[in-house]
N, CA, C and O atoms as a DFTB+ gen file, in Angstrom:
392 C
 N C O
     1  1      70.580    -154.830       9.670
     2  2      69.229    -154.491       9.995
     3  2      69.183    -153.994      11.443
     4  3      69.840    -154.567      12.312
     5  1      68.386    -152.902      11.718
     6  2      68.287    -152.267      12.852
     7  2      66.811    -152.640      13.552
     8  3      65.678    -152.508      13.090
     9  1      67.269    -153.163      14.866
    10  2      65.614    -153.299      15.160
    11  2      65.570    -152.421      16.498
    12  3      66.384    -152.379      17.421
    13  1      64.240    -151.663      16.293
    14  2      63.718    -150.899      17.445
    15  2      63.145    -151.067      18.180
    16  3      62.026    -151.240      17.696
    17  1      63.098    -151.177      19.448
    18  2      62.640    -151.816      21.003
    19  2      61.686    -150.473      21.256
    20  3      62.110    -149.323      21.138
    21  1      60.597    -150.753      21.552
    22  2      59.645    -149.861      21.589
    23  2      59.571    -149.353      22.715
    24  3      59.581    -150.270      23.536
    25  1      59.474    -147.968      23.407
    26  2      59.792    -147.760      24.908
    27  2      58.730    -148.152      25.819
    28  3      57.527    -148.204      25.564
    29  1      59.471    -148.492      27.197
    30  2      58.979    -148.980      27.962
    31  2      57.456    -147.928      28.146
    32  3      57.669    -146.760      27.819
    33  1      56.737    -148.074      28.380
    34  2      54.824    -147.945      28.197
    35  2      55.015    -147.252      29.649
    36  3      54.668    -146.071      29.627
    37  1      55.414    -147.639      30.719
    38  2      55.141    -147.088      32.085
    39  2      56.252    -145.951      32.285
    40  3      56.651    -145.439      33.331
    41  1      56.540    -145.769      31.256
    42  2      57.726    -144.717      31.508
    43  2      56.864    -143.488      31.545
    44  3      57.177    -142.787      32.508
    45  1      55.868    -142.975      30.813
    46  2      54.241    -141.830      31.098
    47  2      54.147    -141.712      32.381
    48  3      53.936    -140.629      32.927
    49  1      54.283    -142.742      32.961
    50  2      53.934    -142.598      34.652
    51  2      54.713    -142.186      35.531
    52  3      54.270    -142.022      36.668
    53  1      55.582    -142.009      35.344
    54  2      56.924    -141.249      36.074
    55  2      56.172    -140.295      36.681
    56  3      55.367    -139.504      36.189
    57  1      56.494    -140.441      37.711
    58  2      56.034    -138.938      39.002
    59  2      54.259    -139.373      39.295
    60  3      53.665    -138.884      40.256
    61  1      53.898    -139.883      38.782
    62  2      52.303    -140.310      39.466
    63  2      52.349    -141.569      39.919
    64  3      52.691    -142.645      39.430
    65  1      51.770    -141.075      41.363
    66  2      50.766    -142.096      42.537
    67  2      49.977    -142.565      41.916
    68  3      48.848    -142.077      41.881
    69  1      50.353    -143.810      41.131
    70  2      49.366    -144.561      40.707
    71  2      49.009    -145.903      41.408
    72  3      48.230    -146.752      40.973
    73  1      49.717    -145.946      42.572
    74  2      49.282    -147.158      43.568
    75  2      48.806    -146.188      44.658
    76  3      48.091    -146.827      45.430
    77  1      48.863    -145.472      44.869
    78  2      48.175    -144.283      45.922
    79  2      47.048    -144.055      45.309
    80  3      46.099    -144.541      45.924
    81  1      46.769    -143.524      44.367
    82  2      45.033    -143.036      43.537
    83  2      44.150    -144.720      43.496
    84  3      42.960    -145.014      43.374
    85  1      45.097    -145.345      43.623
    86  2      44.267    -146.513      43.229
    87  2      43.750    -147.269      45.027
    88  3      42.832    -148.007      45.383
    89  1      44.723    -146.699      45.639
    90  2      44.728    -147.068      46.912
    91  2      43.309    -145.947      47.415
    92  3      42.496    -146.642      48.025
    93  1      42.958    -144.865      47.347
    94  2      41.976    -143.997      47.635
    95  2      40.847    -144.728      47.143
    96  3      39.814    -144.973      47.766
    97  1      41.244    -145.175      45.540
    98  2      39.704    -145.734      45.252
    99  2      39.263    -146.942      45.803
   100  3      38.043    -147.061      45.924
   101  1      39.962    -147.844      46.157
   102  2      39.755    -149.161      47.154
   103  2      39.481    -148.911      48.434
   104  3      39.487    -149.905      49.160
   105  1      39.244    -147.889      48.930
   106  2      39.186    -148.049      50.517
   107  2      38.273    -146.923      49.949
   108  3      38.931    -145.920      50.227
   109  1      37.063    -146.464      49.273
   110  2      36.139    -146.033      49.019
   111  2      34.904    -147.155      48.820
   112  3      33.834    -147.321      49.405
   113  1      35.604    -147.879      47.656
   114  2      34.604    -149.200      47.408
   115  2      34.919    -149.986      48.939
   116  3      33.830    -150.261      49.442
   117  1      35.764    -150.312      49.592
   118  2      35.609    -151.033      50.923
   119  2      34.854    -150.849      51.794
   120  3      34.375    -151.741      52.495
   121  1      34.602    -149.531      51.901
   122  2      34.033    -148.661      52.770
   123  2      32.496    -148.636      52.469
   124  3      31.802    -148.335      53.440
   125  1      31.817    -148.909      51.248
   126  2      30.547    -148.743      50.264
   127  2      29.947    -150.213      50.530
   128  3      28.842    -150.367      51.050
   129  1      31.069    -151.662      49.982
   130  2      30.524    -152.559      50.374
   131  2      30.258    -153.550      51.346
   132  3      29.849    -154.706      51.238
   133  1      30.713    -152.553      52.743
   134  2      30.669    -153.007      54.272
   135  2      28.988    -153.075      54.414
   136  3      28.455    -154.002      55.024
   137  1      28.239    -152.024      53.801
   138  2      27.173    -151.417      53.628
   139  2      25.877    -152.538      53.235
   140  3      25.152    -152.174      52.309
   141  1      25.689    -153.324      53.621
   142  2      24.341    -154.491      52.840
   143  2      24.024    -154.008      51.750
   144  3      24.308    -154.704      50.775
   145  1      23.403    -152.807      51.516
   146  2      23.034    -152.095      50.300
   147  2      23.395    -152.195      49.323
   148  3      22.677    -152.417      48.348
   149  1      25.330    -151.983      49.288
   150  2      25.560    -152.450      48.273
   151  2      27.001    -153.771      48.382
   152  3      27.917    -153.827      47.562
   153  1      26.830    -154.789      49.703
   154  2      27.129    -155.582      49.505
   155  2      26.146    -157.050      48.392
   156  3      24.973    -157.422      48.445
   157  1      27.414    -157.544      47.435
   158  2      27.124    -158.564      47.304
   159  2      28.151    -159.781      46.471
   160  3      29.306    -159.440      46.727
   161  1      28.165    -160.528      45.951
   162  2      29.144    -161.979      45.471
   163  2      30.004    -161.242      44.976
   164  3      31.115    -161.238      45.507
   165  1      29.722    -160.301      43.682
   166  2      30.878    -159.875      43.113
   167  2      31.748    -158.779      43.819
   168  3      32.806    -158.365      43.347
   169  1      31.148    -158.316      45.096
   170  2      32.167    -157.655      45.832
   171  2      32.917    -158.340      46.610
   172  3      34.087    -158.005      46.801
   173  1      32.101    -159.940      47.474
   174  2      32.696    -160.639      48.181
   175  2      33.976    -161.182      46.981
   176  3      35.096    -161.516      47.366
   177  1      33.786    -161.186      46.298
   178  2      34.966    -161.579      45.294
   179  2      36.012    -160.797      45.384
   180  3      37.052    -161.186      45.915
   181  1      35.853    -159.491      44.832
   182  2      36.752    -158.424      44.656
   183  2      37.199    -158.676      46.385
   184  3      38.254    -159.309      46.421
   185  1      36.808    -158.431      47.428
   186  2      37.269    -158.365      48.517
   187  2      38.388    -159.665      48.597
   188  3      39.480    -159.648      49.165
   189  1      37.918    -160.509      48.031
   190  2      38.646    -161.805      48.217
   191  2      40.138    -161.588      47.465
   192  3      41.208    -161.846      48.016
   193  1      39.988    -161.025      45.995
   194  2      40.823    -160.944      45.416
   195  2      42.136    -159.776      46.029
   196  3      43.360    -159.819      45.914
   197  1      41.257    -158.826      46.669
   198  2      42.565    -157.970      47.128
   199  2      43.125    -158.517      48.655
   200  3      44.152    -158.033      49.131
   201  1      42.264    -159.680      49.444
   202  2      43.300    -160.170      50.207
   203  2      44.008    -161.405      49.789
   204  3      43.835    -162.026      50.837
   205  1      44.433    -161.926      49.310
   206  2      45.136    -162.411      48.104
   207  2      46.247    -161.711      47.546
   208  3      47.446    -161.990      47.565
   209  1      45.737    -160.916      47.131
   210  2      47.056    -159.975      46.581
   211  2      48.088    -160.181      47.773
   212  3      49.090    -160.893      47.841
   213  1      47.381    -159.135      48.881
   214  2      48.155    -158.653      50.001
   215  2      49.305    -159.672      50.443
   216  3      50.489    -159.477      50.720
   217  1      48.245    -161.243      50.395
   218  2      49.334    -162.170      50.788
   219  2      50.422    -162.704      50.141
   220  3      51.437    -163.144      50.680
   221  1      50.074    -162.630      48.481
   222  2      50.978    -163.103      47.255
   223  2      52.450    -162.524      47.686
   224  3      53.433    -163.084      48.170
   225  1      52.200    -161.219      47.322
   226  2      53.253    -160.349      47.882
   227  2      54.097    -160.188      45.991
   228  3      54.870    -159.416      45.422
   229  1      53.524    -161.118      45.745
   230  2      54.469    -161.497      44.122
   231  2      53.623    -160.513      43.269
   232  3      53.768    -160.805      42.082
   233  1      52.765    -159.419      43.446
   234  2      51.828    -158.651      42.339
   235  2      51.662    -159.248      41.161
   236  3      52.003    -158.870      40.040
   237  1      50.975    -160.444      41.591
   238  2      50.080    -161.445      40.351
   239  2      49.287    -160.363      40.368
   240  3      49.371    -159.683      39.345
   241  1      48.349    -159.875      41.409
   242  2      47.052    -158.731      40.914
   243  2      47.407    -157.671      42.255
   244  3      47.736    -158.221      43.307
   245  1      47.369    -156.805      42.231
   246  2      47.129    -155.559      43.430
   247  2      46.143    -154.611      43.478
   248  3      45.126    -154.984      42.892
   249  1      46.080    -153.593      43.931
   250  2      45.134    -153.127      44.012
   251  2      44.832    -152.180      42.718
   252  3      43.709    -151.813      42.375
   253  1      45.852    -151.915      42.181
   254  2      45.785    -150.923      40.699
   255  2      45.537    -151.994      39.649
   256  3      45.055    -151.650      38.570
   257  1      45.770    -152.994      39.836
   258  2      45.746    -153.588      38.683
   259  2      43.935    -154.509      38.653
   260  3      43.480    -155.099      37.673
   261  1      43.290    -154.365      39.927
   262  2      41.831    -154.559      40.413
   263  2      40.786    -153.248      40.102
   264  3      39.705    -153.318      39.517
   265  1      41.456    -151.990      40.689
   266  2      41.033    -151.168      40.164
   267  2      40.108    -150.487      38.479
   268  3      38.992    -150.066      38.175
   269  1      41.714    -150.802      37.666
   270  2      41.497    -150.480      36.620
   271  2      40.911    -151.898      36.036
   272  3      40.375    -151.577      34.976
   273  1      40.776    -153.123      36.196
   274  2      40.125    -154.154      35.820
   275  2      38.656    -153.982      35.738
   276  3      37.998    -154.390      34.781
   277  1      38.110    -153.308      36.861
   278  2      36.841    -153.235      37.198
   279  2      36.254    -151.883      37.298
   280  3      35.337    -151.629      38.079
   281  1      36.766    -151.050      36.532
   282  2      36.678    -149.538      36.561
   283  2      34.680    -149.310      36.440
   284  3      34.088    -148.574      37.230
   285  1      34.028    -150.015      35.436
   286  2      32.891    -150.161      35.105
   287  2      31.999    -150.180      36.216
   288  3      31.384    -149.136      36.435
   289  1      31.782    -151.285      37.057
   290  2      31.565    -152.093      38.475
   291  2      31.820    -150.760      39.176
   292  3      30.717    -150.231      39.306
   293  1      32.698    -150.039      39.646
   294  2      33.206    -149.301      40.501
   295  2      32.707    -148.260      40.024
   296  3      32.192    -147.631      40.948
   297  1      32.599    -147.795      39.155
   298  2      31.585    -146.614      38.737
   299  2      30.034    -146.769      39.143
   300  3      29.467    -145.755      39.549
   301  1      29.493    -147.673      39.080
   302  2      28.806    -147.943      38.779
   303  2      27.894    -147.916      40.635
   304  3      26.854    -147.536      41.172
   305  1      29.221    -148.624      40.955
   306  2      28.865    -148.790      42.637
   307  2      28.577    -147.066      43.146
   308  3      27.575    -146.618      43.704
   309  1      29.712    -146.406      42.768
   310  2      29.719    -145.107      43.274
   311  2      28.581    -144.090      42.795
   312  3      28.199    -143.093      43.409
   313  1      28.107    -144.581      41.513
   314  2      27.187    -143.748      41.186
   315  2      25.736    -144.083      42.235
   316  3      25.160    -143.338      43.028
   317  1      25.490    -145.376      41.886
   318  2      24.182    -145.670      43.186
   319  2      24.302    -145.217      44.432
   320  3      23.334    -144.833      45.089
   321  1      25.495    -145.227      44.853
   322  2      26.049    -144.836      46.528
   323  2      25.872    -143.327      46.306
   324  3      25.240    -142.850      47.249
   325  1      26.247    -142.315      45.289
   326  2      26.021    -141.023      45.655
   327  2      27.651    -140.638      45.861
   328  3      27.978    -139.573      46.385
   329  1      28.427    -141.420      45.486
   330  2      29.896    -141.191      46.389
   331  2      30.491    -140.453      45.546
   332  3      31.179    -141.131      44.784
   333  1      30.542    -139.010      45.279
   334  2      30.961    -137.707      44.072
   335  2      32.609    -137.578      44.118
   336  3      33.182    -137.276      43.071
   337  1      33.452    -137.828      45.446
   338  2      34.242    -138.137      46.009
   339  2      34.904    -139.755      45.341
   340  3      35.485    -139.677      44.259
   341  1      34.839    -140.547      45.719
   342  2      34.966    -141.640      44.962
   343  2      34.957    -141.615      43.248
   344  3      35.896    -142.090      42.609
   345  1      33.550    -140.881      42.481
   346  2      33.748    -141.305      41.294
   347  2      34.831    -140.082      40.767
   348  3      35.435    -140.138      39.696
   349  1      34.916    -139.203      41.546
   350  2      36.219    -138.183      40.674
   351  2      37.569    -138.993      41.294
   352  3      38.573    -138.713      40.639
   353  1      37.767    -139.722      42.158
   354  2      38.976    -140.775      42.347
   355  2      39.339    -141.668      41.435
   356  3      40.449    -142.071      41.085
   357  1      38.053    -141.976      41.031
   358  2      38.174    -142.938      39.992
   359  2      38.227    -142.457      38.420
   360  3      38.742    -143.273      37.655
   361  1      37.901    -141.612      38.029
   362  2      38.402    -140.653      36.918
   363  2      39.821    -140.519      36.529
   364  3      40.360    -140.723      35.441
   365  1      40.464    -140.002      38.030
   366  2      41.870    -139.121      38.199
   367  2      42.295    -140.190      37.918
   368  3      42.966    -140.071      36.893
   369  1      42.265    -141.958      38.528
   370  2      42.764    -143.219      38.042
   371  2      42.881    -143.415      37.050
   372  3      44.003    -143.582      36.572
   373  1      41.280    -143.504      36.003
   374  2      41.229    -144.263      34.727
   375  2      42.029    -143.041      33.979
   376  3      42.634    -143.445      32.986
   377  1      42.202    -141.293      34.297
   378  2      42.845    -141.290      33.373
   379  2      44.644    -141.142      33.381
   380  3      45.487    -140.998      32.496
   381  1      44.676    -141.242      34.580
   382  2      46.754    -141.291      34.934
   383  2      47.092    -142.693      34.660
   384  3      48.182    -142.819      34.103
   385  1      46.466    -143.761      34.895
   386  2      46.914    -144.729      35.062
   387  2      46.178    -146.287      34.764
   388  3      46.737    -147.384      34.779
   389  1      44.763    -145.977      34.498
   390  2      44.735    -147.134      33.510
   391  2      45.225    -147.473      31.929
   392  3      45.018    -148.585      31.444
């Protein structure tokens, strides 16, 4: 009996900045929820969660993997903010690399 190992899934991603696109869209939302307007808990969260990462160092979560978690939220932010810039960042993300 022959069994087939299904190929590795991130092998599509070869040659794309997908911690770079994801890195543009985080320091868009950083930049949005410095802002009162649209600071609030669930950003103080997300903020919390990506310094965390930084310190893990072990990529339990990073910034691509926050990104595409919360793609919804982050749309959502950018659309109220006006940020046209941001939500085509976040596009080029959800579609290379979530």
């Amino acid at each position: 009996m022959t069994v087939t190992v299904p190929p590795d899934r991130y092998v599509s991603f070869a040659g794309i900045d997908c911690d770079g696109n994801a890195r543009i869209v985080v320091e868009h939302v950083l930049a949005l929820i410095q802002q009162p307007a649209f600071s609030n808990g669930f950003w103080d969260r997300f903020r919390l969660r990506l310094a965390e990462a930084g310190r893990l160092g072990a990529r339990k979560s990073d910034e691509l993997c926050l990104a595409c978690s919360h793609t919804y939220y982050i749309e959502e932010l950018f659309e109220d903010a006006g940020d046209d810039i941001g939500l085509a960042a976040l596009r080029r993300l959800e579609d290379e690399c979530c």
